[in-house]
C-alpha positions as a Markdown table, in Angstrom:
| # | Residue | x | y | z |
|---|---|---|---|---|
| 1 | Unk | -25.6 | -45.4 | 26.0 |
| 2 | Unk | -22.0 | -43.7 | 25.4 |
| 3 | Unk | -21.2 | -45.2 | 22.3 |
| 4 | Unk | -23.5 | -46.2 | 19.4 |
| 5 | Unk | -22.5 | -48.2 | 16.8 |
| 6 | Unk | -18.9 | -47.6 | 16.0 |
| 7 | Unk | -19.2 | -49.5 | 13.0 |
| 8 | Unk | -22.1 | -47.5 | 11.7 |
| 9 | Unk | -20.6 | -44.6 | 12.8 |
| 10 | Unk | -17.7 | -44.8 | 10.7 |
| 11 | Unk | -20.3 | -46.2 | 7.6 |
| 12 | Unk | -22.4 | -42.7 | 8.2 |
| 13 | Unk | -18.6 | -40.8 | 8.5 |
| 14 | Unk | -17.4 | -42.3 | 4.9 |
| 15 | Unk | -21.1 | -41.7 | 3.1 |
| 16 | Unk | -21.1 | -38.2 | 4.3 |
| 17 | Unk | -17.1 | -37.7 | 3.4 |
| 18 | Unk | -18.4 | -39.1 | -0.1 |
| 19 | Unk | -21.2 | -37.0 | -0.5 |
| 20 | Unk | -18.9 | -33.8 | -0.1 |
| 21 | Unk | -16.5 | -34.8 | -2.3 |
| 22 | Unk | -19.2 | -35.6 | -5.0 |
| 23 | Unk | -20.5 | -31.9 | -4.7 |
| 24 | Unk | -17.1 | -30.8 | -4.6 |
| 25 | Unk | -16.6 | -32.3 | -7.6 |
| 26 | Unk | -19.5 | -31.0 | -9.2 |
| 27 | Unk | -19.1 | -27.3 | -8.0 |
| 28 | Unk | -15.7 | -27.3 | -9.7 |
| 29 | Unk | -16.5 | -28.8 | -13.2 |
| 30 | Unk | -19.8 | -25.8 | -13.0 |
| 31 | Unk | -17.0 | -23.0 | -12.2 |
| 32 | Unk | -14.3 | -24.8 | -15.0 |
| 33 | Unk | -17.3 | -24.8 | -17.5 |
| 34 | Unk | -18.1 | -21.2 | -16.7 |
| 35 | Unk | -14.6 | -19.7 | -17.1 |
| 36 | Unk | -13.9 | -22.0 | -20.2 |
| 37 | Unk | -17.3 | -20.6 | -21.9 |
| 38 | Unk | -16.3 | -16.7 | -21.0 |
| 39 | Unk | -12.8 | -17.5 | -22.0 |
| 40 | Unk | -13.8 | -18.9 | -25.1 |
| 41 | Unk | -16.1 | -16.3 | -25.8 |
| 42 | Unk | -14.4 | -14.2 | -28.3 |
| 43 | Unk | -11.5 | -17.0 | -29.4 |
| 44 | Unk | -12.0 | -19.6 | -32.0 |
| 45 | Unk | -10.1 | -21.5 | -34.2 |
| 46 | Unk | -9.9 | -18.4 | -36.5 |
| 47 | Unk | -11.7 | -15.1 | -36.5 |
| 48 | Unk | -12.0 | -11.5 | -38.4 |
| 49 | Unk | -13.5 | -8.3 | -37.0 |
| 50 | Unk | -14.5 | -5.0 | -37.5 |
| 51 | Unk | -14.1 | -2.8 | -34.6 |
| 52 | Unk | -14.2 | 0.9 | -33.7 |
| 53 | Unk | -11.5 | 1.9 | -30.2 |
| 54 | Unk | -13.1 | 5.7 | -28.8 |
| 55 | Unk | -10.7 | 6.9 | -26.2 |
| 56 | Unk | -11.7 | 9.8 | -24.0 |
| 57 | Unk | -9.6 | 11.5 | -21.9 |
| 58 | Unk | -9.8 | 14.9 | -19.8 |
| 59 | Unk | -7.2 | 16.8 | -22.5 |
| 60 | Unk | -8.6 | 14.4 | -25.6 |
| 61 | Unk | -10.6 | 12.3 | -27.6 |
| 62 | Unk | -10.1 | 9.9 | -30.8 |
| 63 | Unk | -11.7 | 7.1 | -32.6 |
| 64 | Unk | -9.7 | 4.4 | -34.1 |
| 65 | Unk | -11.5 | 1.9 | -36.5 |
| 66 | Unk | -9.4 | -1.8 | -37.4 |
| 67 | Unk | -9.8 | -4.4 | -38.6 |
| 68 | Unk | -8.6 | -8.1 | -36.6 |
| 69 | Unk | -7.7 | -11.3 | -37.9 |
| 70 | Unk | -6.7 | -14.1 | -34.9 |
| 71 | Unk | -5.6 | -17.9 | -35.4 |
| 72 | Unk | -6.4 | -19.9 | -32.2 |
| 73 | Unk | -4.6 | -18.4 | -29.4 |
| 74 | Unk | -1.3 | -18.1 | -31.2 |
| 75 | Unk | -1.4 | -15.4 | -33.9 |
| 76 | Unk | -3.1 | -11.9 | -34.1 |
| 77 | Unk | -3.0 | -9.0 | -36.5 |
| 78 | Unk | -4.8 | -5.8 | -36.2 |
| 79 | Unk | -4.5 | -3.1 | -38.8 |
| 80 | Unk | -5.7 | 0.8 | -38.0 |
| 81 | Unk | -7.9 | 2.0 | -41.3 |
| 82 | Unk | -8.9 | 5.0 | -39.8 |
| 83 | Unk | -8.8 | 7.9 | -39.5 |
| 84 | Unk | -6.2 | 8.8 | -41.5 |
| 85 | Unk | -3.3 | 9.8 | -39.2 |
| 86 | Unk | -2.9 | 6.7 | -37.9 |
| 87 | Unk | -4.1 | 4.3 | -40.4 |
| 88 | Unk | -2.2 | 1.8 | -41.6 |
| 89 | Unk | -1.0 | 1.2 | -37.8 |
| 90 | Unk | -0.5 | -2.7 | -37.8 |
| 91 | Unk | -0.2 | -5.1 | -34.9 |
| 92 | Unk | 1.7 | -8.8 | -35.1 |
| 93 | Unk | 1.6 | -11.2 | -32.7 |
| 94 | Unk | 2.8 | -15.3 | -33.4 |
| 95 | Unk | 3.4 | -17.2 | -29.7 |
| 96 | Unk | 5.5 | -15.1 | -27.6 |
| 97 | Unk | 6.5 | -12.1 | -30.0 |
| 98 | Unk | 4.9 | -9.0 | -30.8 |
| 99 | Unk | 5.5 | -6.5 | -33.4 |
| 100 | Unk | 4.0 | -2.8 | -34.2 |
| 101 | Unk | 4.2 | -1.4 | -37.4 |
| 102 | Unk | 4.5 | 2.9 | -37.8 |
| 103 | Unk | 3.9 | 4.0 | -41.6 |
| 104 | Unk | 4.9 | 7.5 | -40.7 |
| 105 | Unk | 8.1 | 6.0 | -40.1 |
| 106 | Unk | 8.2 | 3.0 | -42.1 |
| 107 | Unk | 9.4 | 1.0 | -39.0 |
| 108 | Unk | 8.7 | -2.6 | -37.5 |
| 109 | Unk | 9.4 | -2.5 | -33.7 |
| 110 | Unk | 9.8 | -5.5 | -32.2 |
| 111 | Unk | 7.5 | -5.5 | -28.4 |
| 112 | Unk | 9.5 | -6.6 | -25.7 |
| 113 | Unk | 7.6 | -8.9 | -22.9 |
| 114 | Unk | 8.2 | -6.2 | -20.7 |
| 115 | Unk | 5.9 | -3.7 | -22.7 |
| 116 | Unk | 2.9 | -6.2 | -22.9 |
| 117 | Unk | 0.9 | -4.3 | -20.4 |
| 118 | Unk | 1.8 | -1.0 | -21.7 |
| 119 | Unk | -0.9 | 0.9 | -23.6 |
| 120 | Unk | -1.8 | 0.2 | -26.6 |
| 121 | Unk | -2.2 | 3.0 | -29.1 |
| 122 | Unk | -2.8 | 5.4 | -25.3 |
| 123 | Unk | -6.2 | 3.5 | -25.0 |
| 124 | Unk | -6.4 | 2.0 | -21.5 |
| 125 | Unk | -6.3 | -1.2 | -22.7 |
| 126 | Unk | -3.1 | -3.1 | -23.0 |
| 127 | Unk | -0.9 | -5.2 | -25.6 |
| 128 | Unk | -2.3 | -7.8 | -23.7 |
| 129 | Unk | -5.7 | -6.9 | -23.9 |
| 130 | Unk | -6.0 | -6.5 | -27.7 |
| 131 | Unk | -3.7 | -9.8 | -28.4 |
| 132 | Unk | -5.2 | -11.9 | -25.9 |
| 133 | Unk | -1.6 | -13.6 | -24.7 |
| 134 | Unk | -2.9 | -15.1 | -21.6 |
| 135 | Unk | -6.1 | -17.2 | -21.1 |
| 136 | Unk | -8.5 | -16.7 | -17.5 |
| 137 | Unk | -8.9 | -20.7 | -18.2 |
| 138 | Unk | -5.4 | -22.1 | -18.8 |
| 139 | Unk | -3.4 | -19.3 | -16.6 |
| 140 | Unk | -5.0 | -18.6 | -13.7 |
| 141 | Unk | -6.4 | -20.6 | -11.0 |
| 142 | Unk | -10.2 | -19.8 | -10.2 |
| 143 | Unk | -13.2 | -20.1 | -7.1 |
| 144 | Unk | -16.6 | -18.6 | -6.1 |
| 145 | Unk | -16.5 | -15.6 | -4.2 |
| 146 | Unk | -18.7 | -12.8 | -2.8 |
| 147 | Unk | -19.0 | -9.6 | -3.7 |
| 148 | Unk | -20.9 | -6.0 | -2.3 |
| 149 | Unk | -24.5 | -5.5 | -2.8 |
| 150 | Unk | -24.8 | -8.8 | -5.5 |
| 151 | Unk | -27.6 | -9.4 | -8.1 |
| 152 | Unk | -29.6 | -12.4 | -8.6 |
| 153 | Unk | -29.2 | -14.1 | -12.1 |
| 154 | Unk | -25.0 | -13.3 | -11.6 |
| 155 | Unk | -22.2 | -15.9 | -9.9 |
| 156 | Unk | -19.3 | -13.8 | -8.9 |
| 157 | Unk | -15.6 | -15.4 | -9.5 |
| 158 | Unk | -12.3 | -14.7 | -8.6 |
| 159 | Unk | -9.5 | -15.5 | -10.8 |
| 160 | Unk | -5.4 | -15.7 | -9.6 |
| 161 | Unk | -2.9 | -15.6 | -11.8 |
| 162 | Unk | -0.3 | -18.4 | -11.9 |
| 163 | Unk | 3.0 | -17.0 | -10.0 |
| 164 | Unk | 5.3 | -17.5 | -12.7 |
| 165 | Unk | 3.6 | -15.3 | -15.1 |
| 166 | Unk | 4.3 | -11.8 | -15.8 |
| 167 | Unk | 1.3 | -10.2 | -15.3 |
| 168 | Unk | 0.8 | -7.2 | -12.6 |
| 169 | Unk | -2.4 | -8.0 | -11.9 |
| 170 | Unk | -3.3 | -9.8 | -7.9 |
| 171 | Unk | -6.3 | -11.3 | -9.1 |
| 172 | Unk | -9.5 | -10.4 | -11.4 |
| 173 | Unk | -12.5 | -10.3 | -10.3 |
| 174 | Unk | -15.8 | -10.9 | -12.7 |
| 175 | Unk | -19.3 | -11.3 | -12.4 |
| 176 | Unk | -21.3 | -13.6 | -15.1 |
| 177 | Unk | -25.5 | -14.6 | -15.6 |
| 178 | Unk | -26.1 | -17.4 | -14.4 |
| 179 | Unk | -28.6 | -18.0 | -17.6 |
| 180 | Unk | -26.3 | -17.6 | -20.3 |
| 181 | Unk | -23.2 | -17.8 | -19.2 |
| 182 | Unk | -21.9 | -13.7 | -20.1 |
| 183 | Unk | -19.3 | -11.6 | -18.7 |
| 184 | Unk | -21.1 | -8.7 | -17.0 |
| 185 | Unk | -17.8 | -7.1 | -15.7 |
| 186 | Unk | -14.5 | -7.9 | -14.4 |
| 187 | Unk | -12.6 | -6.2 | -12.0 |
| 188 | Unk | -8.9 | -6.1 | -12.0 |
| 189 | Unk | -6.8 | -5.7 | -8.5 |
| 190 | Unk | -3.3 | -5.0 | -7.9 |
| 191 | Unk | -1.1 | -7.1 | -5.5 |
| 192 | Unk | -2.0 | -4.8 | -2.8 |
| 193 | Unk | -5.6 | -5.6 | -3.1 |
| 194 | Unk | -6.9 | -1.9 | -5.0 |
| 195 | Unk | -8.7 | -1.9 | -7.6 |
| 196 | Unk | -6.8 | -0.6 | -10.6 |
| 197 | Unk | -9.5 | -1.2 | -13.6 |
| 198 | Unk | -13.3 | -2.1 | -14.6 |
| 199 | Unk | -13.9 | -3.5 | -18.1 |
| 200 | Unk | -17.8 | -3.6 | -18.3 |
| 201 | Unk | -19.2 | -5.2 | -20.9 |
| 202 | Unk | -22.5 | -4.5 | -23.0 |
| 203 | Unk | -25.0 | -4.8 | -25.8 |
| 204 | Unk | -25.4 | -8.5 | -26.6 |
| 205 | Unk | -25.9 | -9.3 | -30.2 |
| 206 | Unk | -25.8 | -12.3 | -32.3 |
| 207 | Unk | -22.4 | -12.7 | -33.8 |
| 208 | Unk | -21.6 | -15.8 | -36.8 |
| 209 | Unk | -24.3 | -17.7 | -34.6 |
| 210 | Unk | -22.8 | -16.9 | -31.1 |
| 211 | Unk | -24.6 | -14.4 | -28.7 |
| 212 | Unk | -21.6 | -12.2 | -26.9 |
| 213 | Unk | -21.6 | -8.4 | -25.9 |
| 214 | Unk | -20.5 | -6.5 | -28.5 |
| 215 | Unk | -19.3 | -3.3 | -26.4 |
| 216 | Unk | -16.7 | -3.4 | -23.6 |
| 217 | Unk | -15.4 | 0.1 | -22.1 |
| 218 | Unk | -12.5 | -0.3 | -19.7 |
| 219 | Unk | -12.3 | 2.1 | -17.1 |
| 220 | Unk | -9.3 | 3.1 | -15.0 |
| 221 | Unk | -9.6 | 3.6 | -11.5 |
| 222 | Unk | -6.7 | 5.6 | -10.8 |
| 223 | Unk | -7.2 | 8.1 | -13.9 |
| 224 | Unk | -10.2 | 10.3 | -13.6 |
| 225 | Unk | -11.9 | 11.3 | -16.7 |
| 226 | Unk | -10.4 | 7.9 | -18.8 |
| 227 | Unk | -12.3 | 5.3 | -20.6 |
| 228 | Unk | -12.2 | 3.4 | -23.7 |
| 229 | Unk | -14.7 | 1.9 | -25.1 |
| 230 | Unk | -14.3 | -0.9 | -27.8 |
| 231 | Unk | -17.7 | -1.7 | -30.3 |
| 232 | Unk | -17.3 | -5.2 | -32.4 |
| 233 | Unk | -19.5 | -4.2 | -35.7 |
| 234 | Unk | -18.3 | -7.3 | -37.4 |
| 235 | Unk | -17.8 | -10.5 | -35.8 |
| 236 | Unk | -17.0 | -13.8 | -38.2 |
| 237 | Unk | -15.8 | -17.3 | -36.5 |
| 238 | Unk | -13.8 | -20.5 | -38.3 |
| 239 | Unk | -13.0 | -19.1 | -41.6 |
| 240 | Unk | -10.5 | -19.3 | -43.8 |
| 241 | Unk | -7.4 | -17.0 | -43.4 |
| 242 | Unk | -4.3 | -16.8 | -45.8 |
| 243 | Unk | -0.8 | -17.5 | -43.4 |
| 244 | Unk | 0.1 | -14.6 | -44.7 |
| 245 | Unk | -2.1 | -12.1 | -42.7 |
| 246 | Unk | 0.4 | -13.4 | -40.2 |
| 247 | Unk | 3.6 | -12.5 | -41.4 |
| 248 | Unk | 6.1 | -9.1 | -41.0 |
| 249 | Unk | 5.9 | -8.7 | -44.8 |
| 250 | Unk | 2.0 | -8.0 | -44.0 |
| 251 | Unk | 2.5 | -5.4 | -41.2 |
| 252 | Unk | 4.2 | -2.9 | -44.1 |
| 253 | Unk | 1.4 | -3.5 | -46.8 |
| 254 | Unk | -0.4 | -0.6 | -47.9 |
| 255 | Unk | -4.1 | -0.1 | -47.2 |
């Protein structure tokens, strides 16, 4: 016979077309959940921390300690206490604007969108980086890819920023257990395709009842002999924090 069943033919056609979409369906909410969780990770309704920045370079080395408070995705303020050069270094962000705040000068200097992948403090990681301005989740577009020499327990995702934002970054690259649900690394690429930065993280530990690494060293690709590594010693989620941490008056207090 030629032709069987046209009819059931077309049945089998629309059950199997159903069946894909289903696990479409499915393999999308599993990535979404997966880059919402990472995302999420170190973001909250509010949060402090105490944190320690070492920055090696081949001519160099420093350690910074500060202190963070953030509101949601909206507001940030780090202060530098130490060491004693560059303490009292303070940090503002609210939506869009960012300020820095330079005791030696007694000056507030307003950050221009342009500068928000500039370094921050010379570490290798940017304005961006330490205020968070863009979310994986909300501003990029995300799928499963495959990577060199993979491990088992990790899912490897690719991440591409949204066209209209200004970010220099072609797309990000990071790697996350499969258990758990924890960034491993990301790797960041330029428009070009090379691979400009690593940020590795490490060290889980409990933090105000959430397990998250508390080390991440970012490491440039195109600077031999750089890397910075950032250590969370104090981690505390949904408290209570006075408006006024985010205000200018706050950047010129005295610590």
């Amino acid at each position: 016979m030629k032709r069987i069943f046209p009819r059931t033919s077309i049945i089998l056609l629309i059950i199997f077309t159903a069946i894909l979409s289903i696990a479409q369906s499915e393999n999308n909410n599993e990535i979404y959940n997966i880059v919402h969780k990472v995302d999420q990770l170190y973001r909250s309704k509010s949060s402090y921390s105490e944190l320690e920045m070492e920055i090696v370079t081949p001519h160099w080395e420093r350690t910074l300690s500060m202190k963070a408070w953030t509101e949601g995705t909206k507001k940030t303020f780090i202060r530098i206490t130490a060491p004693k050069k560059e303490k009292g270094v303070a940090t503002l962000r609210i939506g869009n604007e960012m300020w820095n705040y330079l005791p030696k000068t007694n000056k507030v200097v307003k950050i221009p969108p342009s500068m928000m992948m500039s370094s921050w403090m010379g570490s290798d990681f940017t304005n961006d980086d330490l205020v968070k301005e863009f979310s994986l989740f909300e501003d990029y577009s995300y799928e499963y890819t495959d990577v060199e020499n993979p491990q088992n327990g990790l899912v490897y995702i690719n991440c591409i920023p949204r066209e209209d934002l200004p970010v220099v970054w072609g797309n990000i690259v990071m790697a996350v257990t499969r258990s758990d649900t924890l960034p491993v690394w990301q790797k960041y690429y330029d428009e070009k395709g090379e691979l400009m930065r690593v940020l590795e993280y490490d060290n889980v530990n409990p933090f105000d009842g959430r397990k998250l690494p508390s080390v991440m060293v970012m490491i440039p690709q195109n600077e031999e002999g750089h890397r910075t590594t950032l250590r969370y010693e104090k981690l505390e989620f949904n408290i209570g924090i006075d408006e006024e941490i985010f205000s200018l008056r706050n950047l010129r207090k005295q610590i």
